[in-house]
C-alpha positions in Angstrom: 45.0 -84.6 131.9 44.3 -86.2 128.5 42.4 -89.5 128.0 43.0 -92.1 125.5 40.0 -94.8 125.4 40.2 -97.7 123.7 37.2 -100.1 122.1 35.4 -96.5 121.9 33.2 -98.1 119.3 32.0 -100.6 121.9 29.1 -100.2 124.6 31.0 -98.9 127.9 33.7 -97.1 125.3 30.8 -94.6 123.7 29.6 -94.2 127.5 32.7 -93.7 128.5 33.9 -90.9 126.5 31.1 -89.1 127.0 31.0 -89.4 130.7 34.3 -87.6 130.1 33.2 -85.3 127.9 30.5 -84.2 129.7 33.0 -84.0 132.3 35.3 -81.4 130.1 38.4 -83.7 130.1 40.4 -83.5 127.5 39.3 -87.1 125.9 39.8 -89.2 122.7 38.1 -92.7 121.6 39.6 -94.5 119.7 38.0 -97.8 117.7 39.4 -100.7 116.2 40.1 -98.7 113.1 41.8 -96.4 115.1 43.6 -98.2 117.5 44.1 -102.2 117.1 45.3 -102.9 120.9 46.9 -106.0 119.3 49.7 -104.3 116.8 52.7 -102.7 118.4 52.7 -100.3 115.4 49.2 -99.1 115.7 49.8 -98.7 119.8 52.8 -96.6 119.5 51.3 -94.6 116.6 48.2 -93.7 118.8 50.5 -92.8 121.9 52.4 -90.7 120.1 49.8 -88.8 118.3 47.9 -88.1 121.5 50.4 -88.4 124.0 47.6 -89.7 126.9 48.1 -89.3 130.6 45.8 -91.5 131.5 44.3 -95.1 129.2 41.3 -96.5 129.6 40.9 -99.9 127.9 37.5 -101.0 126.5 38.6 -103.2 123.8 38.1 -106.8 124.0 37.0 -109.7 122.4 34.1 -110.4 124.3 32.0 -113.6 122.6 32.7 -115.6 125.1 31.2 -118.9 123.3 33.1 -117.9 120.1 36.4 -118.4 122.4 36.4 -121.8 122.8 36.8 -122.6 119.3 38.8 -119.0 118.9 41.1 -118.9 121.9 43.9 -117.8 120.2 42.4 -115.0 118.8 40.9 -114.1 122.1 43.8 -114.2 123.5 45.6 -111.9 121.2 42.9 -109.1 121.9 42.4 -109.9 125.7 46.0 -111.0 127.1 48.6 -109.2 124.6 46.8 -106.3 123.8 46.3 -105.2 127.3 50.6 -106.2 127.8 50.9 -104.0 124.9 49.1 -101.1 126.2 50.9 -101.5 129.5 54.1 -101.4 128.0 53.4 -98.2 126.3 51.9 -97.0 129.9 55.0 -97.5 131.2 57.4 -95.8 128.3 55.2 -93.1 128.4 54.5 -92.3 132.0 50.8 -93.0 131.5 48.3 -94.7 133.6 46.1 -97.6 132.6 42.8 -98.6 133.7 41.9 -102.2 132.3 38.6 -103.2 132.2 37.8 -107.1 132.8 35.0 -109.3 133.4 33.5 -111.8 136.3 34.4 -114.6 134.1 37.8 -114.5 136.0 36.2 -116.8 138.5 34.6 -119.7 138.8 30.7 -119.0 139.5 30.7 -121.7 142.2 30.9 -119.9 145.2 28.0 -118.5 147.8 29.0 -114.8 148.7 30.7 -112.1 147.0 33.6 -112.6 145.6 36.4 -110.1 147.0 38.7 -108.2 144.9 41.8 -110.4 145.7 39.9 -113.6 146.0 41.9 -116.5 143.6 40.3 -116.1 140.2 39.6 -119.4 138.8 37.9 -119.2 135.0 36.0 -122.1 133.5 36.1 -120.9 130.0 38.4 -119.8 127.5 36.9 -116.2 128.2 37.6 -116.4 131.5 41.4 -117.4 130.9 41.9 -114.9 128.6 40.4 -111.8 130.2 42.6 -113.1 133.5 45.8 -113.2 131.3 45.3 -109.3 130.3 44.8 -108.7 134.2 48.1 -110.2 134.8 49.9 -108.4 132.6 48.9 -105.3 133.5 49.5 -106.2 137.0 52.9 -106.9 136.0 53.9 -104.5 133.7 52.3 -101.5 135.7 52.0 -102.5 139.2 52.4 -99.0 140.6 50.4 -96.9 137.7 47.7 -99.8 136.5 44.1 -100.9 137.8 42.2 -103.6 137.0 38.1 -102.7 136.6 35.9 -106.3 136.8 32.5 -105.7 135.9 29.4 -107.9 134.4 25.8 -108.4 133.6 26.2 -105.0 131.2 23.3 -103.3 129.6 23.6 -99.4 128.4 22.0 -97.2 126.1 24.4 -98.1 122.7 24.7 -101.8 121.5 22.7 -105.3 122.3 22.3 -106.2 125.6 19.7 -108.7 127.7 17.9 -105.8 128.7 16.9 -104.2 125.1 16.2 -107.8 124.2 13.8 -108.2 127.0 12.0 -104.6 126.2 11.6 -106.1 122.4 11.1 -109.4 123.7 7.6 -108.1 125.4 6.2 -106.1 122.9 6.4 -109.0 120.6 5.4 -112.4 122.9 2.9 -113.9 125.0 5.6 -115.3 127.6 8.9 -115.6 127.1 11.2 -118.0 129.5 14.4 -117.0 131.2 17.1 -118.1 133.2 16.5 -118.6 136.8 19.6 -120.3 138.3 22.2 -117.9 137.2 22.9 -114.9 139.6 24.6 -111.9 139.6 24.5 -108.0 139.2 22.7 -105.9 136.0 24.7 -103.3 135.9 24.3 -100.1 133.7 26.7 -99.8 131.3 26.8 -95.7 132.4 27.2 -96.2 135.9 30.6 -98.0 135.3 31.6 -95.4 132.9 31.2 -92.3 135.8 32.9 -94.8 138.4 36.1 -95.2 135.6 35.9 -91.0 135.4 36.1 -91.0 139.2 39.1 -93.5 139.5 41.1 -92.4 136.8 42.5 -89.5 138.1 43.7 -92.1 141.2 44.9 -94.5 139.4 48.3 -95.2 140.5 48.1 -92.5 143.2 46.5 -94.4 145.8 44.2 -96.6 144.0 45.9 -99.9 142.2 45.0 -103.4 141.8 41.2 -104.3 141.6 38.1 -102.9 141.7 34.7 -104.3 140.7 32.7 -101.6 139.3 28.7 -103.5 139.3 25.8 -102.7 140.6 24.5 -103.0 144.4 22.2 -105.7 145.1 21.7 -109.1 143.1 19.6 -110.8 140.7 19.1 -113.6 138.1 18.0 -113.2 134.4 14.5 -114.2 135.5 14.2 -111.6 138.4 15.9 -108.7 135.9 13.5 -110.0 132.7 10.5 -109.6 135.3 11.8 -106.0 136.6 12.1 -105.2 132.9 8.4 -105.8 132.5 7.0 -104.5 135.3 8.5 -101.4 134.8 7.2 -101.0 131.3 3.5 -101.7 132.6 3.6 -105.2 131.4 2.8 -108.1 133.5 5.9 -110.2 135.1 3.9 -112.9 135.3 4.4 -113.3 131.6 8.2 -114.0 132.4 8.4 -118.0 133.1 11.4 -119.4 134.8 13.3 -122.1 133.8 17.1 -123.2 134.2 20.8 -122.8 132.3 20.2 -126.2 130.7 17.1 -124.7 128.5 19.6 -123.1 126.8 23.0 -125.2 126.1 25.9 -123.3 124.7 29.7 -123.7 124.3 31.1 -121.9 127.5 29.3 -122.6 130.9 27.9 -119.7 132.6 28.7 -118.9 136.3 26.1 -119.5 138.4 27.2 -117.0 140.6 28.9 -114.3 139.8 28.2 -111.4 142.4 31.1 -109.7 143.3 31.9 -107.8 146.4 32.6 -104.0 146.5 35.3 -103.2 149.4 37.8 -101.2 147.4 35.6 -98.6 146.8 35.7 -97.2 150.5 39.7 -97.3 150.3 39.8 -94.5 147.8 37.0 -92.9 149.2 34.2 -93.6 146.3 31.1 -95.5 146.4 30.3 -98.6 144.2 27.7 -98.1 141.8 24.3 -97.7 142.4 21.6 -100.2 143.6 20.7 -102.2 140.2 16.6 -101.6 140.1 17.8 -97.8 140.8 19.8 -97.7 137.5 17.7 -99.8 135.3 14.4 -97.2 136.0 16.3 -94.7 134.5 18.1 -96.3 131.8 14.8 -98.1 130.4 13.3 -95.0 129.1 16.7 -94.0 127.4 17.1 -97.7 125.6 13.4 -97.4 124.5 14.1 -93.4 123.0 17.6 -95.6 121.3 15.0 -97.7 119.4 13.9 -95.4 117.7 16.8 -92.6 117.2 20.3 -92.3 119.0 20.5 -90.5 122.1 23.4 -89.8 124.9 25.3 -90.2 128.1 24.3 -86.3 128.3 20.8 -86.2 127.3 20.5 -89.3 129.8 21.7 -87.8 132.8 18.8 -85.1 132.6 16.2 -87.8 132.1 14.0 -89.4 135.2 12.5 -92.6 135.5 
């Protein structure tokens, strides 16, 4: 089967390809340079040079405080790219996992949020990422799946967590978010759950899935589990609220999302989220410093 990943530039697009890699699938990434998801001519150039089986879109436009000024452009990237890609999906006989975000719902509610529980964004982010869903939903409902996840940190590319591991090597105390909840998920972890459900995709396994970490947290409790697993004290982490720290697009305060889907195709959600951070903290402190990768961090311990 060959793979075609989009946004390979990106975070969970290098881990991604090299999850497959690793794997031995026949896999190529593709960045914005060498795919733009939003031109028709660049889409079908890239389909037919590497005639994919399977898609697995990364790209996105993903500064969500940016889009409230930008939503147009957001939109372009998040809603007709992804109608693009499906369209090709569907000339071609491929399959297409989209990847979207949390920020398809609303952040107000008190448990999980199910898979095909109403999305219902409060920002321009939000909106967009939901009209890409839909699209692909619509244009491949028998051969597309929709892949929510959030609160992502990974080896490549800024994240809370390598600003938190710099954060304590440089201050007395730093203050974070303690009324905003949900699930620190390694970047990684998604990338080998996207491996797994490609090759089901559209066999079995459409719709949603929400591909984030077991358990739950807030900034504060993940800023403290930072320290303490460097040998720093998490007292030095002080808690303080959302309003600390005013920006454009509201934040969810809840944005934990259930993981039932999983079972149905027979696969396991990712990993508990202290689990996955105490082995990806050694690997983003070795990335200060030099590069390093999905292989070399798969043979690495805690």
């Amino acid at each position: 089967m060959r793979w075609l990943v989009t946004g390979a530039g990106g975070m969970l697009g290098r881990d991604t390809v090299e999850e497959l890699a690793r794997r031995g699938e026949d896999v190529t990434g593709l960045d914005r340079s060498g795919l733009d998801i939003t031109r028709p001519g660049s889409v079908a150039r890239a389909f037919a040079a590497h005639r994919p089986d399977l898609v697995v879109n990364c790209a996105a436009y993903t500064a969500v405080d940016d889009a409230e000024t930008d939503e147009a452009r957001a939109l372009l990237v998040n809603g007709e790219g992804p109608r693009l890609l499906a369209a090709a999906c569907a000339a071609h006989g491929a399959r297409l996992v989209h990847v979207s975000t949390d920020y398809v719902f609303d952040g107000a509610a008190r448990a999980p949020y199910r898979e095909d529980g109403p999305p219902s964004p409060r920002t321009a982010y939000g909106r967009t990422k939901l009209a890409g869903e839909r699209a692909v939903r619509a244009v491949l409902p028998d051969a597309g799946v929709i892949v929510r996840t959030a609160w992502l940190y990974g080896v490549h590319g800024r994240s809370f967590v390598r600003t938190m591991l710099e954060l304590q090597a440089r201050r007395d105390t730093v203050d974070v978010v303690d009324d905003q909840r949900g699930q620190p998920t390694w970047s990684a972890d998604v990338a080998a759950r996207i491996a797994d459900l490609g090759p089901k995709a559209g066999r079995g396994a459409t719709g949603v899935f929400h591909a984030t970490a077991a358990g739950e947290a807030t900034w504060y409790d993940l800023a403290r589990e930072v320290f303490r697993s460097l040998g720093a004290d998490p007292d030095r982490v002080r808690p303080t609220t959302g309003d600390a720290f005013p920006r454009p697009a509201p934040r969810p305060a809840y944005s934990v999302l259930a993981h039932g889907r999983w079972q149905e195709v027979g696969l396991s959600p990712p990993r508990d989220w202290r689990t996955a951070l105490g082995q990806a903290l050694p690997l983003i402190r070795k990335a200060s410093f030099g590069t390093v990768s999905l292989k070399e961090s798969l043979r690495e311990t805690p």
